[in-house]
N, C-alpha and C positions, 0 to 999 in steps of 0.2 A: 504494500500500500504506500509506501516510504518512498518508492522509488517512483510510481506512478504521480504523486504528489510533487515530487523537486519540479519535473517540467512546465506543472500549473505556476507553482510557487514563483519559479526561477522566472517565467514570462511575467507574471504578475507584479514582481518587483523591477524587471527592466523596463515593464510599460510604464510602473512611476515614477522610475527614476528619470526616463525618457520625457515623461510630461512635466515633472520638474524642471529637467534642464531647458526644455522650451520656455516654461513660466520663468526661467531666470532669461533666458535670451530674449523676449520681448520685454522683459523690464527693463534690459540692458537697451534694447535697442531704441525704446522711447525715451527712457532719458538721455540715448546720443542725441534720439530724432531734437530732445527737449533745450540740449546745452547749445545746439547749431542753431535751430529756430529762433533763440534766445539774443541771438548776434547777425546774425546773417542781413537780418533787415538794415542794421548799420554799414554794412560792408558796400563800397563805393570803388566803381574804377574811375580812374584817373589819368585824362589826358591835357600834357605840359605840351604848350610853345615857348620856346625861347628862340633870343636872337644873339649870336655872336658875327663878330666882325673879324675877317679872315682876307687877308690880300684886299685890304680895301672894299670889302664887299660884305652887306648885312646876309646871311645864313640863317634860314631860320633852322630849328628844329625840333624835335617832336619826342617825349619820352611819355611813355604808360608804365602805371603802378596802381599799386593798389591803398585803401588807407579804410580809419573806420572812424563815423560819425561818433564823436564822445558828449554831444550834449544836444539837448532839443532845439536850441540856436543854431546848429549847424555848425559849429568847431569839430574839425575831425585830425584826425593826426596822420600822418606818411614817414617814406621815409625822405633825409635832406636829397638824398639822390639824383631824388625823382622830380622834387619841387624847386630848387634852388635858386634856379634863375628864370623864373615863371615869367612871362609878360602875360598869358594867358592861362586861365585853368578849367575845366569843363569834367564836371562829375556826374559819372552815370548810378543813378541810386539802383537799389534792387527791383523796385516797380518801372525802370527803363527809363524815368524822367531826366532829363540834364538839365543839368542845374549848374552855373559858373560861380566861379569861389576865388578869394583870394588870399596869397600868402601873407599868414601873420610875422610868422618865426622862423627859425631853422637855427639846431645846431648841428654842426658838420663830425664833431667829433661822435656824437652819440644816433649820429645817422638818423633825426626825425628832424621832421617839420610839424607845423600849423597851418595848416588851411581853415577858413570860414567859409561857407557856403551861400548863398544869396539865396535867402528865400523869396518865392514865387506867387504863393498863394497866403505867406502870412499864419500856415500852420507850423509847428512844432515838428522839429525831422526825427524820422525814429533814431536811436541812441543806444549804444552799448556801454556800461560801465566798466571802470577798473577795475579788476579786481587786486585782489591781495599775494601780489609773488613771492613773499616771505613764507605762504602758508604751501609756495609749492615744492616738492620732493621728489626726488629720483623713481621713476617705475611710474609717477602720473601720467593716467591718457589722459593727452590734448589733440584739440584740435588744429589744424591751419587752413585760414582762410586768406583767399585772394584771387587777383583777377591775372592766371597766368597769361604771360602773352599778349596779354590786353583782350583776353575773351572774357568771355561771362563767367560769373561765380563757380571757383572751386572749393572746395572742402578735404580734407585728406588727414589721416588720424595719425598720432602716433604715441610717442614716449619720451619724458623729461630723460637726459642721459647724464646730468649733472647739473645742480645747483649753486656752484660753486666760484665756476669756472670764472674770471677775469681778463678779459680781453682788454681793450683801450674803452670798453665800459661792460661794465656788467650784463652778462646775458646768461641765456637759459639753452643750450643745445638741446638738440630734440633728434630722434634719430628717423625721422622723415625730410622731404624736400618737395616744397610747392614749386613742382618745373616753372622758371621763367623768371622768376624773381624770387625776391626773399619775400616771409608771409607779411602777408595784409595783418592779418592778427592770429591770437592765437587761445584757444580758449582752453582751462579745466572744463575735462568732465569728472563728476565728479556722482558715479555712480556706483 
């Protein structure tokens, strides 16, 4: 009878363990859906004109990046890279609207800038806040967001690989790569 029973048993406990690990990977995978959705609406591409003057002749030229709206006024941050010598700036929000924005700030050593954004309609732009990098630790999935290439929103997950490290300013390595440029931003999940 003992032996008849393991095969019921043994199916019966793989089927639970089987619908457990499901009910964990959708819990998993709605709080990714929930940490992206959470930012994503902030997240802007970003196209620069500048002009240099080369053999007596104005040049323009043209760089995309990516950046994220930090406040319902429309301040979003980049990097100096991208924005440095703006004459123009033109920012694609999530909902496809452009919207032109101008440089506030830039420091060059710590690779960000300040954009403001020009609102259109007089509403409040959606916004992502900062969060707290001290609270973050080796083995966190994160996310990165940005506009590679100057296409449309990507996403792409990975892992803090040191908290420590010291460059010419402090940063967080991650053992993923948003092809095209460095990330737009970069989010805890924190699931």
């Amino acid at each position: 009878m003992l032996k008849k029973l393991s095969p019921i048993v043994l199916l019966m406990l793989l089927t639970s363990l089987a619908a457990h690990a499901l009910a964990n990977s959708n819990d998993a995978k709605l709080e990714m859906t929930a940490a992206v959705e959470a930012v994503r609406p902030a997240l802007i591409r970003i196209h620069v004109v500048s002009s240099d003057y080369r053999q007596g002749r104005e040049v323009k030229t043209e760089s995309f990046g990516s950046g994220v709206i930090i406040s319902p006024e429309g301040y979003a941050v980049t990097n100096h890279h991208v924005a440095m010598d703006a004459e123009r700036i033109v920012c694609t929000l999530a909902d496809k609207r452009e919207i032109e924005a101008k440089l506030i700030g830039t420091d060059p050593l710590a690779d960000i800038a300040v954009i403001k954004l020009t609102s259109t309609d007089g509403k409040p732009f959606p916004f992502a806040e900062f969060g707290d990098s001290s609270k973050l630790e080796v083995g966190d999935r994160v996310f990165a967001m940005g506009c590679p290439y100057s296409l449309s929103q990507s996403v792409t997950m990975g892992m803090v690989s040191n908290t420590e490290m010291m460059l010419p300013k402090e940063s967080f390595p991650e053992d993923f790569t948003l092809e095209g440029e460095p990330v737009g931003s970069m989010v805890r999940w924190i699931g």
